[in-house]
N, C-alpha and C positions, 0 to 999 in steps of 0.2 A: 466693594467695601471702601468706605473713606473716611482719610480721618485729619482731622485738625489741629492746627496747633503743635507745641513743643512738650513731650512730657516733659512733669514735673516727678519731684523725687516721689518716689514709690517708697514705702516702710516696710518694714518686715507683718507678717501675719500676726503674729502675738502686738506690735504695738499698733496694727490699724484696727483689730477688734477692741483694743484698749478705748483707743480714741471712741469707737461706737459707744461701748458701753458707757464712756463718760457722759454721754448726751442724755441718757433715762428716758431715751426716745421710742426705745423696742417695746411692742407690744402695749401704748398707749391708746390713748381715747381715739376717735376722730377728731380733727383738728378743720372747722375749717377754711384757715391760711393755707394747709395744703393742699386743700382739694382744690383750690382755686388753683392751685400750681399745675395740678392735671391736665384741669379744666381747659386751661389756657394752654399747656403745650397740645391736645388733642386738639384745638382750636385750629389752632396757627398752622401743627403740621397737617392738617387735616386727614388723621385718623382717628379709626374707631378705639382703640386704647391707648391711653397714659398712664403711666403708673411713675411713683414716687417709692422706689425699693433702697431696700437698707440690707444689706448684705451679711448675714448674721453668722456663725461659727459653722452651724450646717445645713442653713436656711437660706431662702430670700423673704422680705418681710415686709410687706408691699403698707405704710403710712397713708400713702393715698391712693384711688386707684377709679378708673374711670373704664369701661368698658370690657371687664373682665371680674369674677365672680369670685376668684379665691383669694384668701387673705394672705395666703403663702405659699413659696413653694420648695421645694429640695435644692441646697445649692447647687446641685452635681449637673443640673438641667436649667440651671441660668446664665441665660445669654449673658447678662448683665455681674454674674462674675469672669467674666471676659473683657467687659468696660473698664470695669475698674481694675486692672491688671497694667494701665496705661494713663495713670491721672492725669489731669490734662488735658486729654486730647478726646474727642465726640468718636465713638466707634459704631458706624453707620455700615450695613449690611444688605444692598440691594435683595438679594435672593435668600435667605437661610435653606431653603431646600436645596440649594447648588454649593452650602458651605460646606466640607467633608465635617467640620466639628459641629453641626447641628443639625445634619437630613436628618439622624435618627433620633431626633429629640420630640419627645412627647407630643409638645406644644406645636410641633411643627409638621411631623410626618402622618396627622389625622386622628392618634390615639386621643390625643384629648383638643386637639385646636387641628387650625391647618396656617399658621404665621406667618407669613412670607418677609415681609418686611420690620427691621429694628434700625432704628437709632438714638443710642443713652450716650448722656452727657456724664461723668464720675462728680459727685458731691466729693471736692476735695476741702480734707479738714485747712484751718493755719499752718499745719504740722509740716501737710502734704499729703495726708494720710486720707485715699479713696475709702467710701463708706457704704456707698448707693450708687444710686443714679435718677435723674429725669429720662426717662426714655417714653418710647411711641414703635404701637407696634401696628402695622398693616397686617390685611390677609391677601394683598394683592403685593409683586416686587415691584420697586419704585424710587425715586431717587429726593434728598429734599434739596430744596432750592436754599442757595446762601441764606436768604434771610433769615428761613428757617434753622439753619443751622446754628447758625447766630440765635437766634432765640429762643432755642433750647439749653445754650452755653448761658445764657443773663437769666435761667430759670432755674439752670442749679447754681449761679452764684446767688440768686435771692434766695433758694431752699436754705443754702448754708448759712447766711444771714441770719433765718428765721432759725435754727437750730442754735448759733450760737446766742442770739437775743434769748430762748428759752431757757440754756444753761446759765446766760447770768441770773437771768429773773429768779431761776431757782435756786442759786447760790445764794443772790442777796434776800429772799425770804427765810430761808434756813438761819445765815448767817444774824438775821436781825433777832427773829423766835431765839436764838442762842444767847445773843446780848441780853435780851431781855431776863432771860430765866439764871446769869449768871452774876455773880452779887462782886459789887467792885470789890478789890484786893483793898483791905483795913492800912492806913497808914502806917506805917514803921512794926508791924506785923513781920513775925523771922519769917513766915510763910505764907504767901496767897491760897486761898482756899482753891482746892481742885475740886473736881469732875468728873463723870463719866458720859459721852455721849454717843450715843446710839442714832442712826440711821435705819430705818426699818424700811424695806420694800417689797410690796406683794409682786408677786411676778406672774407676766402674764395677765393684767388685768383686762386687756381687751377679750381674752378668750374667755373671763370667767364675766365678763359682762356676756358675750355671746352664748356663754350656757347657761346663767341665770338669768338675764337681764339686766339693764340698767336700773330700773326700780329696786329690784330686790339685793341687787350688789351695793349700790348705796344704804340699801338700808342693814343691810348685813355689817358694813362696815363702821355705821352710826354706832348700831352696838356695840362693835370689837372698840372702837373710842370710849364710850362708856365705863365699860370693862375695865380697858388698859389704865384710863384716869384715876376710875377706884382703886387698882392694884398698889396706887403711891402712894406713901406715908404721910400724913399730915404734917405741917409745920417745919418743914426739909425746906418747900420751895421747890422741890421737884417735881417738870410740867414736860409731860406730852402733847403734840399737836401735828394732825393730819394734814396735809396740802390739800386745798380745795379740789375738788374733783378728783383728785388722785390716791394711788393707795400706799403714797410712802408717808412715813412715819418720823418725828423728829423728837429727841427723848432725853432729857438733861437732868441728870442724877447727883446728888449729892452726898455726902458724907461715908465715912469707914465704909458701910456698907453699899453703897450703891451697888455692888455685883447682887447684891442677894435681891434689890429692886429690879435689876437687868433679869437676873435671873427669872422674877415673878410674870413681868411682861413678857418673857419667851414663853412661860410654861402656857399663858394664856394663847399667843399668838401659835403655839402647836398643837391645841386644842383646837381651837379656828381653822386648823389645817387637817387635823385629823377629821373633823365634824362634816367640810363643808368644802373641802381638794383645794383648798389654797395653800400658794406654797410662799413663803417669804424669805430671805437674807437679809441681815444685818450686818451692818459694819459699826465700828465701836473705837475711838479714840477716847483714852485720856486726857484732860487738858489743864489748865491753871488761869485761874481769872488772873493773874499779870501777862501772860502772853493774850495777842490777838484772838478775837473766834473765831477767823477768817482759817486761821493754819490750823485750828485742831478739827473744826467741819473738815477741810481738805483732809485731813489724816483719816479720819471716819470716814471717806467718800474713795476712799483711797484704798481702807481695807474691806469696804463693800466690794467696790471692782476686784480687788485681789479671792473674794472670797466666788464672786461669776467666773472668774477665770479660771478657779480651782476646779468647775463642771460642777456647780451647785447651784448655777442660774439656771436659764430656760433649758 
């Protein structure tokens, strides 16, 4: 076993699944910038699998994956929440059949693989906070060569790149969709008009593309947009609208009543869940056109993640 480098600060459990969930990265589409991220460490170290795992509450949750079949697996039987137990640093494994903490692991003693060889680099957040890993696994034991080593470490600093490039992109379309739908504060007005905005996220949408399909998930969700649009009251100015390709939801409500509009879009969105095993969470700030949209999305985004962390996400 070898390992590189100085760890860096390690976080508690409750704030590095934080950080995960902050990304909206679990259980999305194929991506692929990451499969190329595979691609290229199963390249370089020249083995038969790469995977791009994200480390989930009591998962591993493999984003990208090259030479292995499953999308996921039990965290209890991941090498790779062993990696990231030491951020920082590349946690390389000549033998795993000669490790006492993984002869008898699945993947490795014949029940379901026979893996002899791992080495994952930790996807550390800005925080500090391990999330994943790039790793590569052999069926033979084996050792990599610096370069390699090296070049698994510049593969999860560009994964985390590409993660935090996707969290702004999706903050700054949010945040704009919000400017727009929110009416500037009246001059010398005693009060700026307030808000309610919603956050909606399907969860799970990669598996419910694998058990419907892509064709029929899209088009099932065209509908639930439909829907959810007619559910608003004319002449409020109150706008819904879906991220391309994705199945979250953004929702800007107006006046006294805006809960009872909240309201109409859940009774729909649990209906779509009862009909068709989709499951969603929302998060919900109130806001005031005199304040930023920037701070009251972060409040909604804020009480999404507090409502995943309550065991109401995946």
């Amino acid at each position: 076993m070898r390992m590189t480098k100085t760890p860096g600060p390690a976080l508690d459990e409750t704030k590095r699944q934080r950080a995960l969930d902050g990304y909206h990265v679990l259980d999305s589409l194929p991506d692929a910038a990451y499969d190329d991220i595979v691609k290229l460490a199963s390249t370089v170290c020249g083995t038969p699998t790469a995977l791009l795992t994200l480390v989930d509450r009591d998962r591993q949750w493999f984003k990208a994956r090259v030479g292995f079949d499953t999308p996921q697996t039990s965290r209890d039987i991941a090498v790779c929440d062993h990696a990231i137990r030491t951020p920082g640093q590349l946690l390389e494994i000549a033998d795993l059949s000669q490790d006492e903490r993984f002869a008898a692991n699945p993947y490795v003693n014949g029940e379901r693989g026979a893996a002899r060889f791992y080495a994952g680099m930790p996807l550390v957040t800005p925080a500090g906070a391990a999330i994943g890993t790039v790793c590569v696994v052999d069926d033979s034991p084996r050792e990599l060569a610096d370069d390699q080593r090296a070049s698994l470490e510049a593969l999860a600093r560009i994964t985390m790149a590409l993660l935090e490039a996707g969290a702004r992109q999706r903050e700054r379309a949010h945040e704009a969709f919000i400017a727009d739908a929110v009416p500037a504060p009246i001059a010398k007005a005693a009060h700026a008009p307030t808000y309610l905005l919603a956050l909606v996220e399907l969860q799970d949408l990669a598996g419910t593309v694998a058990r419907l399909g892509e064709r029929a998930t899209e088009k099932l969700l065209q509908a639930l947009d439909i829907r959810l649009e007619q559910a608003l009251p004319d002449g409020r100015g109150d706008a819904i609208n879906r991220s391309s390709g994705s199945g979250e939801y953004v929702a800007v409500l107006h006046g006294e009543d805006a809960g009872m509009a909240l309201d109409r879009l859940q009774a729909i969105l649990a209906e779509a869940s009862l009909v068709h095993g989709l499951r969603f969470l929302t998060g919900v700030a109130e806001g005031s056109a005199a304040e930023p949209t920037a701070a009251v999305f972060m409040r909604a985004d804020a009480d999404l993640l507090d409502r995943k962390a309550s065991g109401h996400g995946h």
